[in-house]
C-alpha positions in Angstrom: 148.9 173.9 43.6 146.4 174.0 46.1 143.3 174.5 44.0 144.7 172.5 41.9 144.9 169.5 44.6 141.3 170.5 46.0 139.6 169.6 42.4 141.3 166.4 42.2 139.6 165.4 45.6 136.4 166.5 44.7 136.4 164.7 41.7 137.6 161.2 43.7 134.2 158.8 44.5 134.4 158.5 48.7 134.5 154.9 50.1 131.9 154.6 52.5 130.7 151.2 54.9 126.9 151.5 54.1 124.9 148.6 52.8 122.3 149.4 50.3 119.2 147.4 51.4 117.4 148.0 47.9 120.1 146.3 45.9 120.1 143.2 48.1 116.5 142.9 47.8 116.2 143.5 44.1 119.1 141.2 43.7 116.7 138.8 45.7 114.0 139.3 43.8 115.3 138.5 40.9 116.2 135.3 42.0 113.2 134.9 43.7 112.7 131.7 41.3 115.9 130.1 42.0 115.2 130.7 46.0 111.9 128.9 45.4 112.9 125.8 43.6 116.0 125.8 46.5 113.2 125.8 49.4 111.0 123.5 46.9 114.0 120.5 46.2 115.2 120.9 50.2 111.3 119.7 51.6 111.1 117.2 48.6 114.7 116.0 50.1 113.4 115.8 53.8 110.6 114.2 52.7 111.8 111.3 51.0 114.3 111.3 53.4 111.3 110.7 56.1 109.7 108.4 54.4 112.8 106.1 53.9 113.7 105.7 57.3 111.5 103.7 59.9 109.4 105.6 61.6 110.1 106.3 65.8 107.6 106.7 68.3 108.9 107.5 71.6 106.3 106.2 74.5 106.4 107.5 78.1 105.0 106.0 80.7 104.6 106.3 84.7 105.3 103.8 87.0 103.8 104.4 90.6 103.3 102.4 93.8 99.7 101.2 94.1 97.1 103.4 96.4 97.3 102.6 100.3 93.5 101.9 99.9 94.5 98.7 97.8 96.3 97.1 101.4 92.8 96.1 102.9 93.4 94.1 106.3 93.6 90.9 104.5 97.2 92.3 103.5 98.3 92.7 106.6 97.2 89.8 107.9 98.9 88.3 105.5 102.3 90.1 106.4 101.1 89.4 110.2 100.7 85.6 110.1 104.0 85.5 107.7 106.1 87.1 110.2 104.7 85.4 113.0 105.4 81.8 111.0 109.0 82.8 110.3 109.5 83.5 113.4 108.6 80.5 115.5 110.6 78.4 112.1 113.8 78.9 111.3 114.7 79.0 107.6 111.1 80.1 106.2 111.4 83.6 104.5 108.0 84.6 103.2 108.1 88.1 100.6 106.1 90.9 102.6 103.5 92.0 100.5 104.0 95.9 100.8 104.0 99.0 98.6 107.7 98.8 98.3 108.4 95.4 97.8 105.5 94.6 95.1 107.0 97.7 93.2 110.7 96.9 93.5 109.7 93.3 92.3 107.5 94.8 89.0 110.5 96.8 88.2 113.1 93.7 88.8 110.8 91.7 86.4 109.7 94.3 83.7 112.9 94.1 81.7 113.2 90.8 82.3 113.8 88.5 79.0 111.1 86.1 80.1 108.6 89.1 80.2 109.7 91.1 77.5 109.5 87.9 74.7 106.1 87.0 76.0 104.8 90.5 75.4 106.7 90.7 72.0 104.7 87.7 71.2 101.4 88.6 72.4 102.0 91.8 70.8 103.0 90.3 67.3 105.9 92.9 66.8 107.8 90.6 64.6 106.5 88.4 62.0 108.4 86.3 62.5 108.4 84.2 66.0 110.8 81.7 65.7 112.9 81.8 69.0 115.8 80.1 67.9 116.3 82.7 64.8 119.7 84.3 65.3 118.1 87.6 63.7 114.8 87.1 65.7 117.2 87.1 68.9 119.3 90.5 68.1 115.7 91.9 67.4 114.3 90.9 70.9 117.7 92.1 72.6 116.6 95.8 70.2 113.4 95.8 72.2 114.9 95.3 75.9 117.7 98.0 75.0 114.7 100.3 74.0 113.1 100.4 76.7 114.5 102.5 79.6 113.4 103.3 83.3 114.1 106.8 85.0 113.9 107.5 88.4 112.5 111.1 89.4 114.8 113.0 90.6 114.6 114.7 94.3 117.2 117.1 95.7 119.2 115.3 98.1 117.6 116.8 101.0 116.8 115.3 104.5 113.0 115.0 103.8 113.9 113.5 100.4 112.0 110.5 101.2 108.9 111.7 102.5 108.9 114.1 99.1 109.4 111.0 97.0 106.6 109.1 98.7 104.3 112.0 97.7 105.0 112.2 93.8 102.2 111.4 91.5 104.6 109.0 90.3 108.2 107.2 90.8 109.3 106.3 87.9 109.0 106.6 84.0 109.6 104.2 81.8 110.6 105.6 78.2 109.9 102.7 74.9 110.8 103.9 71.5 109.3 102.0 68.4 108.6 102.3 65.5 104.6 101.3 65.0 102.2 103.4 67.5 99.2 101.3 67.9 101.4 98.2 68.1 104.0 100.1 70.2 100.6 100.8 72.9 99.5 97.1 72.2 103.0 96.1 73.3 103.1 98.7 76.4 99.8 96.9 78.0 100.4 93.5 77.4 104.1 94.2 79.1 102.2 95.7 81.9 99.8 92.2 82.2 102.4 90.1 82.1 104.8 91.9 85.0 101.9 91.9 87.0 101.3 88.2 86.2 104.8 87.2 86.8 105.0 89.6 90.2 102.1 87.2 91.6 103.4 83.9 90.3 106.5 84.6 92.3 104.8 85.5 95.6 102.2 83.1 95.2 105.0 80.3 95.0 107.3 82.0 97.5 103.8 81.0 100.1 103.6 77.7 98.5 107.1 77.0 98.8 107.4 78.0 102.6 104.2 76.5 103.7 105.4 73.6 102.1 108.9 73.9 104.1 106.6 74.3 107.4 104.4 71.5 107.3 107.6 69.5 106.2 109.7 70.6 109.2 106.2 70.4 111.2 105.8 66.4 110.2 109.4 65.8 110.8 109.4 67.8 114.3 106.5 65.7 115.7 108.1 62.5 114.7 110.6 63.1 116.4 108.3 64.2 119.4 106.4 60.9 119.3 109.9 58.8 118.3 111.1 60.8 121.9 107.6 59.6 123.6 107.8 56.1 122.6 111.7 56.0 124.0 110.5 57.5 127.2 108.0 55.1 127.3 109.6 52.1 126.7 112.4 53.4 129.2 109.7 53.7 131.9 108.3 50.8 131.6 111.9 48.6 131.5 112.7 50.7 134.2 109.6 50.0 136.2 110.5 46.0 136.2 113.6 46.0 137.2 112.4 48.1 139.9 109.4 45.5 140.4 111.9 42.8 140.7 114.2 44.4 143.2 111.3 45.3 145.4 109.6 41.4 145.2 113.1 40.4 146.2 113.6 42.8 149.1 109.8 42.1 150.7 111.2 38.6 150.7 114.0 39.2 152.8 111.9 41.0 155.1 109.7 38.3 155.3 112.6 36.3 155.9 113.9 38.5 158.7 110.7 39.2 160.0 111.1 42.5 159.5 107.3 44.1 159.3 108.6 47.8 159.5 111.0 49.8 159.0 113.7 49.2 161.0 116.7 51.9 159.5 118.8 53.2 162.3 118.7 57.2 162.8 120.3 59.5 165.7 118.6 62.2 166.8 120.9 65.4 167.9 119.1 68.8 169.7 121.3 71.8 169.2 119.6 74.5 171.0 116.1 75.1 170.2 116.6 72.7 166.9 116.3 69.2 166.3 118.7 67.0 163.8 118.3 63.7 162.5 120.9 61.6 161.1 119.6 58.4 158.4 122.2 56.2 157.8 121.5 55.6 154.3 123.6 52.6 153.7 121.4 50.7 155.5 119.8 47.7 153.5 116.5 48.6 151.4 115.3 45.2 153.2 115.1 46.9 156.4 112.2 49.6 155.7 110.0 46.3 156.4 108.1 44.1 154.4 104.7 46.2 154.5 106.6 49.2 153.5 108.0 47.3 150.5 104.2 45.7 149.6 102.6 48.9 149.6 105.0 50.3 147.1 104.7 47.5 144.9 101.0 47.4 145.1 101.1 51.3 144.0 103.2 50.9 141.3 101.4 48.2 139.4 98.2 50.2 140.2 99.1 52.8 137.6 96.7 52.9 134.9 98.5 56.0 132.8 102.2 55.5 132.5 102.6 58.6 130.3 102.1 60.5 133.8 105.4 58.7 135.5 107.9 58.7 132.5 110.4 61.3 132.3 109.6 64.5 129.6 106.5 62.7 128.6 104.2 65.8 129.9 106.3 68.2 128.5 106.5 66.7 124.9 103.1 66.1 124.7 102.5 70.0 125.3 105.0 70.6 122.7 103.2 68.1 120.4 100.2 69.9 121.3 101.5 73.0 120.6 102.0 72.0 116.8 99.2 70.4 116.2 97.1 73.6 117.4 98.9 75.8 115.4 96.2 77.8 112.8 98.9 79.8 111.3 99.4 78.2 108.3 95.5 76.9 107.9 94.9 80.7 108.6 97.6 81.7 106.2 96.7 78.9 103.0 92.6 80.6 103.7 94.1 84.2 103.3 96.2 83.8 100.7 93.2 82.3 98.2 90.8 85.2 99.4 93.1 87.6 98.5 93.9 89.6 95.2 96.7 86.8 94.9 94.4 84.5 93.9 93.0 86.4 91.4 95.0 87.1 88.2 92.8 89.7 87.3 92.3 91.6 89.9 96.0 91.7 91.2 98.1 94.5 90.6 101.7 95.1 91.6 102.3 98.8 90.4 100.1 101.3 88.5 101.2 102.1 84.9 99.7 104.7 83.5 100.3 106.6 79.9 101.9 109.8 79.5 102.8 110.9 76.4 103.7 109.5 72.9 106.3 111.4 70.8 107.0 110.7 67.1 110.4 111.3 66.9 111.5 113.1 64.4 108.5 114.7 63.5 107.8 115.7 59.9 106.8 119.4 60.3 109.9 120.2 62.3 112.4 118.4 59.7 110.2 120.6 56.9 110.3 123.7 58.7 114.1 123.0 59.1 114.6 122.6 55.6 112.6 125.6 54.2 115.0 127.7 56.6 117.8 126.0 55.6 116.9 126.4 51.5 116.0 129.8 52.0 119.5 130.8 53.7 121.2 128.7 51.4 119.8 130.0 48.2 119.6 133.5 49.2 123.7 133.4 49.6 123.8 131.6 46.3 121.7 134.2 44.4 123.7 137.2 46.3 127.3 135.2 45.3 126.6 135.4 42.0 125.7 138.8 41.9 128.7 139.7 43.1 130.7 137.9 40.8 128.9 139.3 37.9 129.5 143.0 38.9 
């Protein structure tokens, strides 16, 4: 029963978990033409695939503040004489012409609408420039949404700032289209133009506020010289009816006979001091006629009027003060000697070109899809073999 039993296992084929390598390959081989013509139709795929769909480029650019050496002291002067202004004015508000503030305004303005159409139409991107086109609208809103600005990133760190101050650049602004040369045409001319804009809206922020100053500078001194004549013409009203009391009262002391003054006082000793009490009541009549003359003859020997009436000396330093004022003259011959009144020359930020990515790019997609056929048409080939045995 035994041997019997023994036989029986001998002659039973053992089950076993090894993969013969040979057979796959063979198998393999002989489908070699079927793998071929997989990996062949696959890159045939991808390519017309590629070729139907518009082709992306995928433009980076860096955005950075412009070099210290660009603030020469015609800048600062600038910034000095605007402060200064503002200062002694109330309501003026000049834009400081710093690092930070020319690049916080080119990044305000280079997604702007009004920038981004003029460079779309410098550029030519569209054929068709018809801006009240409904379709030449959504393609112009396509543009703005492409075009996308980044921050660098810092760890949030106490010296963060200073860090950031040091970067080659601040930002990078990322534009995906799908024409290169016309993509790098549109890049520039979006560059020119923020720049352009930046200026035109310092340049009329000046304008506009000296504008305000010389205004509120006209309208201050006419009031000065509306206050002078009122002062004057008070004085001089005031200076006859004083002329008239003092005729009358010399001619009641002539009356009286009263030649001088004649005004009661008591004198009082207290000690080592000595007190003396004018009864002011007393008629003006009584100082005496010669008294009276004198001070008539005086008054209408003024020659300068201006030097008696009341805040007449002090509105005429007031009135001198604004007429002497060189701020703005200094400020209007600043502002056109500087880069500000040059359109070429002025610059708000540095742009400068990174990279340019074609996205997708062909050779990738092909490489994918010779991996992809060969995988695909290896499992076929290896499927059917199986099913066959």
């Amino acid at each position: 029963m035994i041997q019997k039993l023994s036989k029986y296992k001998d002659s039973e084929p053992f089950e076993t978990d090894e993969i013969d390598l040979g057979a796959i390959i063979r198998t393999l081989w002989q489908g070699k033409w079927i793998i071929l013509l997989t990996m062949f139709l696959s890159c045939v795929a991808v390519f017309l695939f590629y070729q139907s769909k518009p082709k992306q480029v995928t433009f980076s650019t860096a955005i950075k503040k412009i070099h210290i050496d660009y603030f020469d002291y015609q800048y600062l002067y600038l910034n000095f004489l605007s402060s200064k202004t503002s200062q002694q004015t109330k309501g003026l508000n000049f834009i400081p012409v710093t690092q930070n503030s020319l690049l916080n305004l080119y990044l305000d303005n280079i997604v702007s609408s009004e920038v981004v159409t003029q460079a779309v139409t410098a550029s030519q991107l569209f054929t068709d420039n018809n801006n009240s086109d409904k379709d030449y609208q959504d393609k112009l809103q396509s543009i703005i949404r492409a075009i996308k600005i980044f921050q660098v990133a810092l760890p949030n760190t106490k010296s963060r700032e200073k860090e950031f101050e040091k970067l080659p650049y601040q930002y990078r602004l990322d534009f995906t289209f799908n024409d290169l040369e016309k993509g790098k045409l549109f890049l520039a001319n979006l560059h020119q133009l923020t720049n352009k804009k930046v200026r035109s809206i310092i340049v009329e922020n000046y304008n506009q506020n000296i504008n305000s100053f010389e205004y509120l500078r006209s309208l201050k001194l006419d009031e000065i010289n509306d206050t002078m004549q009122l002062a004057l013409f008070t004085y001089e009203e005031t200076t006859k009816q004083k002329l008239e009391y003092l005729k009358e009262q010399s001619q009641i002391a002539r009356t009286l006979g009263i030649a001088k003054s004649s005004i009661a006082t008591e004198n009082f000793s207290i000690g080592n001091r000595s007190i003396t009490n004018v009864k002011t009541d007393t008629p003006f009549y009584f100082r005496g006629y010669e008294a009276i003359d004198k001070e008539i003859q005086l008054i209408e020997a003024r020659k300068n009027p201006r030097l008696y009436a009341n805040q007449i000396v002090e509105l005429e330093k007031q009135k001198k003060s604004l007429e002497d004022n060189k701020n703005i003259t200094n400020l209007k011959f600043i502002l056109s000697n500087s880069d500000l009144s040059k359109e070429d020359r002025f610059k708000a930020a540095d742009f400068i070109a990174l990279d340019e990515t074609a996205n997708p790019r062909l050779i990738r997609m092909l490489l994918i899809a010779i991996v992809a056929g060969f995988v695909l048409s290896c499992l076929f080939v290896l499927a059917r073999n199986s099913l066959r045995t």
